[in-house]
TORTISE-239579 format. One record per residue (C-alpha): residue in three letters; y, z, x. Coordinates in pm, 1 decimal, padded with zeros to 6 digits, always signed. Example, Ala and Ser with C-alpha at 12.3 -4.5 7.8 and 13.67 -1.06 7.14 Angstrom:
residues 2
(atom ALA; (-00450.0; +00780.0; +01230.0))
(atom SER; (-00106.0; +00714.0; +01367.0))
***
This chain:
residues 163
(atom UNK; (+03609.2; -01985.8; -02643.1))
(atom UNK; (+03501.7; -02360.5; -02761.6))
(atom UNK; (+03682.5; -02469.7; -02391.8))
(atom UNK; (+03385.7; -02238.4; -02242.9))
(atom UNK; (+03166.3; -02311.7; -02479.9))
(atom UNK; (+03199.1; -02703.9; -02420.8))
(atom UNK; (+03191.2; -02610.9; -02039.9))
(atom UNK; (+02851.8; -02502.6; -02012.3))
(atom UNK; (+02706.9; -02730.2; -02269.5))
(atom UNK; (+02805.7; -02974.8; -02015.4))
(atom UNK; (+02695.1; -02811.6; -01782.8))
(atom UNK; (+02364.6; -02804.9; -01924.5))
(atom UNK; (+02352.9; -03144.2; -02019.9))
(atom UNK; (+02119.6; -03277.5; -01682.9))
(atom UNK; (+01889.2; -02944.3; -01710.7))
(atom UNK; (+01785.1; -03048.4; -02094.8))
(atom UNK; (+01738.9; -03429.5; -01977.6))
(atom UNK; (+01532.9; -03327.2; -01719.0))
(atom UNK; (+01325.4; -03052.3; -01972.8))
(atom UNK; (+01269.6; -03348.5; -02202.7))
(atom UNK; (+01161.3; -03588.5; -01927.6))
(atom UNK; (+00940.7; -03302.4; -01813.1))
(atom UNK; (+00800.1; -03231.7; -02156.6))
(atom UNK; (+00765.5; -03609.6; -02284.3))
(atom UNK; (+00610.6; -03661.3; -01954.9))
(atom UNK; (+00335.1; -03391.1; -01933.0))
(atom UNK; (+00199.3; -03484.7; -02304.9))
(atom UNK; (+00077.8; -03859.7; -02159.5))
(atom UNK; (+00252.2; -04181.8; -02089.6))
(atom UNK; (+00319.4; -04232.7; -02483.7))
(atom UNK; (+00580.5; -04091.5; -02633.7))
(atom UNK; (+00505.5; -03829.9; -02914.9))
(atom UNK; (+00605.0; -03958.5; -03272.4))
(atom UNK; (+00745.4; -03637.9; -03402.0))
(atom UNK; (+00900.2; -03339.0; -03205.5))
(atom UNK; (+01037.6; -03000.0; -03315.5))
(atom UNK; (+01392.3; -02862.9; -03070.5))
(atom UNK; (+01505.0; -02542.2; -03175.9))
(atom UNK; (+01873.2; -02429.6; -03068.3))
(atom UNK; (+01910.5; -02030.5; -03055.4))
(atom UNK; (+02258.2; -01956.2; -03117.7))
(atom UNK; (+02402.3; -02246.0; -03234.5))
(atom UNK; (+02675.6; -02098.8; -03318.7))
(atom UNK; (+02955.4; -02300.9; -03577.8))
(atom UNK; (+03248.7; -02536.7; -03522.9))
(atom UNK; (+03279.5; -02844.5; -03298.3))
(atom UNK; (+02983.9; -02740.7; -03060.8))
(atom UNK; (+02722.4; -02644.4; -03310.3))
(atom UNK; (+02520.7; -02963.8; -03242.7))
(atom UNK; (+02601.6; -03003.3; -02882.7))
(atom UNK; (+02263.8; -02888.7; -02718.4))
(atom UNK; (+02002.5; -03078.7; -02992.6))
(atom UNK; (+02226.4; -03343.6; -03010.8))
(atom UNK; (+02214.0; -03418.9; -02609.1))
(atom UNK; (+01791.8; -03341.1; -02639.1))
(atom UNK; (+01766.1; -03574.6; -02912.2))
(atom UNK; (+01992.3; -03855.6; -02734.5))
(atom UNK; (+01725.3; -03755.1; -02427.0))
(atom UNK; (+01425.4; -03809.9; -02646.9))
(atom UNK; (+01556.7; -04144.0; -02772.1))
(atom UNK; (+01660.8; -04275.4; -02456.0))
(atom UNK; (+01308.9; -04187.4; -02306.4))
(atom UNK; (+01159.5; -04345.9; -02596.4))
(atom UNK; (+01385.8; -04656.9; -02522.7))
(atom UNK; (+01269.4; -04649.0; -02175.3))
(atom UNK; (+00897.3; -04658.9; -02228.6))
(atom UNK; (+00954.7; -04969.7; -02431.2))
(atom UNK; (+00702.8; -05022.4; -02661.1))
(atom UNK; (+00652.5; -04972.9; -03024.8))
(atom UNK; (+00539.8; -04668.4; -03135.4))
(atom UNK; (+00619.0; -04633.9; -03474.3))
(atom UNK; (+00885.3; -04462.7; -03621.1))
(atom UNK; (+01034.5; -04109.1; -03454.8))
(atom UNK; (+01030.5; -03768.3; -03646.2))
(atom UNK; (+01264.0; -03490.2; -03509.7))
(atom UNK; (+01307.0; -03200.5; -03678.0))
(atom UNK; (+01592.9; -02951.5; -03555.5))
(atom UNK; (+01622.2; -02606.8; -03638.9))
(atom UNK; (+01971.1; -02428.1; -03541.2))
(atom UNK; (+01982.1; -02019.3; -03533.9))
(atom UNK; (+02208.1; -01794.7; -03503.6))
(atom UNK; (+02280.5; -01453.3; -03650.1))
(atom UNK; (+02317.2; -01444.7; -04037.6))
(atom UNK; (+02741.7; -01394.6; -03997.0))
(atom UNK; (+02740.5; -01750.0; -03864.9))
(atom UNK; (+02958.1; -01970.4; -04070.4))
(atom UNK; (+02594.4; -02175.5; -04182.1))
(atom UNK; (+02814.6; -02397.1; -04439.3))
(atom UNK; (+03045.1; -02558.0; -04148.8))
(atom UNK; (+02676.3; -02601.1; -03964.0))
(atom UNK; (+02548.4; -02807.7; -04270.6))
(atom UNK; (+02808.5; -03040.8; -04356.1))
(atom UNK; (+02761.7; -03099.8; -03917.4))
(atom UNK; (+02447.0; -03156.6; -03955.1))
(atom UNK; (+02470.0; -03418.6; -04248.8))
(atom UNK; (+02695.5; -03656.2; -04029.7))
(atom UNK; (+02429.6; -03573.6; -03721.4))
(atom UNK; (+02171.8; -03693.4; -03947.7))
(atom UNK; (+02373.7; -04027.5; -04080.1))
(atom UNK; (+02415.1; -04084.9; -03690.5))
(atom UNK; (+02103.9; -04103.5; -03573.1))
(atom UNK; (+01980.4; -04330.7; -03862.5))
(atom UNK; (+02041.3; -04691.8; -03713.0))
(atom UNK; (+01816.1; -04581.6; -03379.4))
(atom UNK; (+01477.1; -04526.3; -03583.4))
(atom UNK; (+01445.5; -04170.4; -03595.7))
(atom UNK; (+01401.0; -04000.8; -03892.0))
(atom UNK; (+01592.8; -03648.4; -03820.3))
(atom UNK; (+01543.6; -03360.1; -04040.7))
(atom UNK; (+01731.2; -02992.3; -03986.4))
(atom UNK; (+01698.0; -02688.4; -04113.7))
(atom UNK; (+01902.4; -02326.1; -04042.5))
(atom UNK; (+01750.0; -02015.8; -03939.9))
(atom UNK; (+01898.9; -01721.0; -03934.9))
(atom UNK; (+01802.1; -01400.8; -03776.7))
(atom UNK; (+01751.3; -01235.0; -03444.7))
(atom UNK; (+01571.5; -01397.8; -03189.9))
(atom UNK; (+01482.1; -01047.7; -03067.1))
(atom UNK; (+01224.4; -01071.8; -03339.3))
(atom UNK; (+01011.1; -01353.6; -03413.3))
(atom UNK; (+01175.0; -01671.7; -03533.1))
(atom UNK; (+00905.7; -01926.9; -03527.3))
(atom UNK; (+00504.6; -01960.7; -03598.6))
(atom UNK; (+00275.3; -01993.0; -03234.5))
(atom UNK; (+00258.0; -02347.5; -03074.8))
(atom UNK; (+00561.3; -02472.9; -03320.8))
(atom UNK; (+00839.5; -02593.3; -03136.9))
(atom UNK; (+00845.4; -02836.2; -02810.6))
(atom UNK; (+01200.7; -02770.6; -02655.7))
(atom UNK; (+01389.9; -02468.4; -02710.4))
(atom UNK; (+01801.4; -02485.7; -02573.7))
(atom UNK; (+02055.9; -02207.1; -02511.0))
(atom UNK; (+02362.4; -02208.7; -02441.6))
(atom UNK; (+02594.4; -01875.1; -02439.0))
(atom UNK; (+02329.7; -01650.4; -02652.7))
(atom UNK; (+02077.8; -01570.2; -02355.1))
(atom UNK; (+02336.1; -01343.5; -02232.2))
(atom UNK; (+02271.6; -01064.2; -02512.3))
(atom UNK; (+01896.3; -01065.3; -02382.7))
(atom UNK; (+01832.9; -00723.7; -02237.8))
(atom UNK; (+01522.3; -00826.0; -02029.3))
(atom UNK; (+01290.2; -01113.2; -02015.5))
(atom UNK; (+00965.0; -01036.6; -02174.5))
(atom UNK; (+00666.5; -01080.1; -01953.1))
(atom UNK; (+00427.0; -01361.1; -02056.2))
(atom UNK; (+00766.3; -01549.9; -02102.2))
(atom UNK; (+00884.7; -01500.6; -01746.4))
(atom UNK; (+00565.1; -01580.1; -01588.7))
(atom UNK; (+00609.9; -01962.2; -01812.2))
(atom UNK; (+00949.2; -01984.9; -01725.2))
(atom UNK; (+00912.4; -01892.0; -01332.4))
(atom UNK; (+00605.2; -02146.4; -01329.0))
(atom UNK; (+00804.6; -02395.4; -01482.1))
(atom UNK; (+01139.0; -02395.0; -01322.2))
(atom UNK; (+01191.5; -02215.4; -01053.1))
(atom UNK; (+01420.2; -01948.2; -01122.9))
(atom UNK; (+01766.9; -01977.1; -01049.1))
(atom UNK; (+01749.7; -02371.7; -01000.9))
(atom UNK; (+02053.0; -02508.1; -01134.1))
(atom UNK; (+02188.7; -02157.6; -01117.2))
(atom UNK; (+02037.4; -02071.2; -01473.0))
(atom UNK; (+01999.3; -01663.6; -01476.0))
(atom UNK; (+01705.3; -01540.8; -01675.8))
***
């Protein structure tokens, strides 16, 4: 499973570049000084940090790239998965995530959240990048003022991502 796991994480890696580009982009030509990325089923072990950790890399290198001073960065990163997850590996993952990120500026806190994301997980207008990696697949159907976002944002099916 973590070979698979690691596969599509990979595979993912250019589609959450391009979402932060896209997102960083569309607020104005400065960069925002505090963001929110949620990861919905984060799961535990060795790739619990992949996907926010390869948005937040995207978010610093963008921030890099527009190359002046902004003040400092705030990310906050909220990982959920389904309350059986193994949330004590996730934490002592995300202290070392946090001690990494320290010497580039950004001030990174996290925070777990378990639950369903069949039900609501989050308050209205509260996070600015969602990722996914192998959870979407337990998603029955697409709801519909979702799908119409989604379809008007990416085309569906680009990168061979299946809503």
């Amino acid at each position: 499973m973590f070979c698979l796991q690691s596969a599509a994480q990979s595979w993912m890696k250019p589609a959450i570049e391009e979402a932060v580009r896209g997102l960083l982009n569309m607020k104005s030509t400065d960069v925002p000084n505090s963001m929110v990325i949620a990861d919905l089923g984060c799961s535990a072990g060795p790739n619990a940090l992949a996907l926010v950790s390869t948005a937040v890399d995207a978010v610093l290198h963008h921030r890099q790239a527009a190359q002046h001073d902004q003040g400092p960065l705030e990310v906050r990163v909220l990982l959920n998965d389904l309350p059986d997850n193994d949330f004590n590996d996730v934490a002592k993952r995300l202290v070392s995530f946090q001690q990494s990120t320290q010497s580039s500026g950004l001030f990174l806190t996290a925070g777990i959240v378990p639950g369903s994301f069949y039900k609501r997980l989050f308050p209205s207008n509260f996070l600015n990048l969602t990722v996914s990696s192998n959870s979407l697949h337990w998603i029955s159907e697409v709801y519909k003022q979702y799908q119409l976002y989604i379809c008007g944002y990416y085309q569906l099916n680009k990168c061979n991502l299946h809503i």
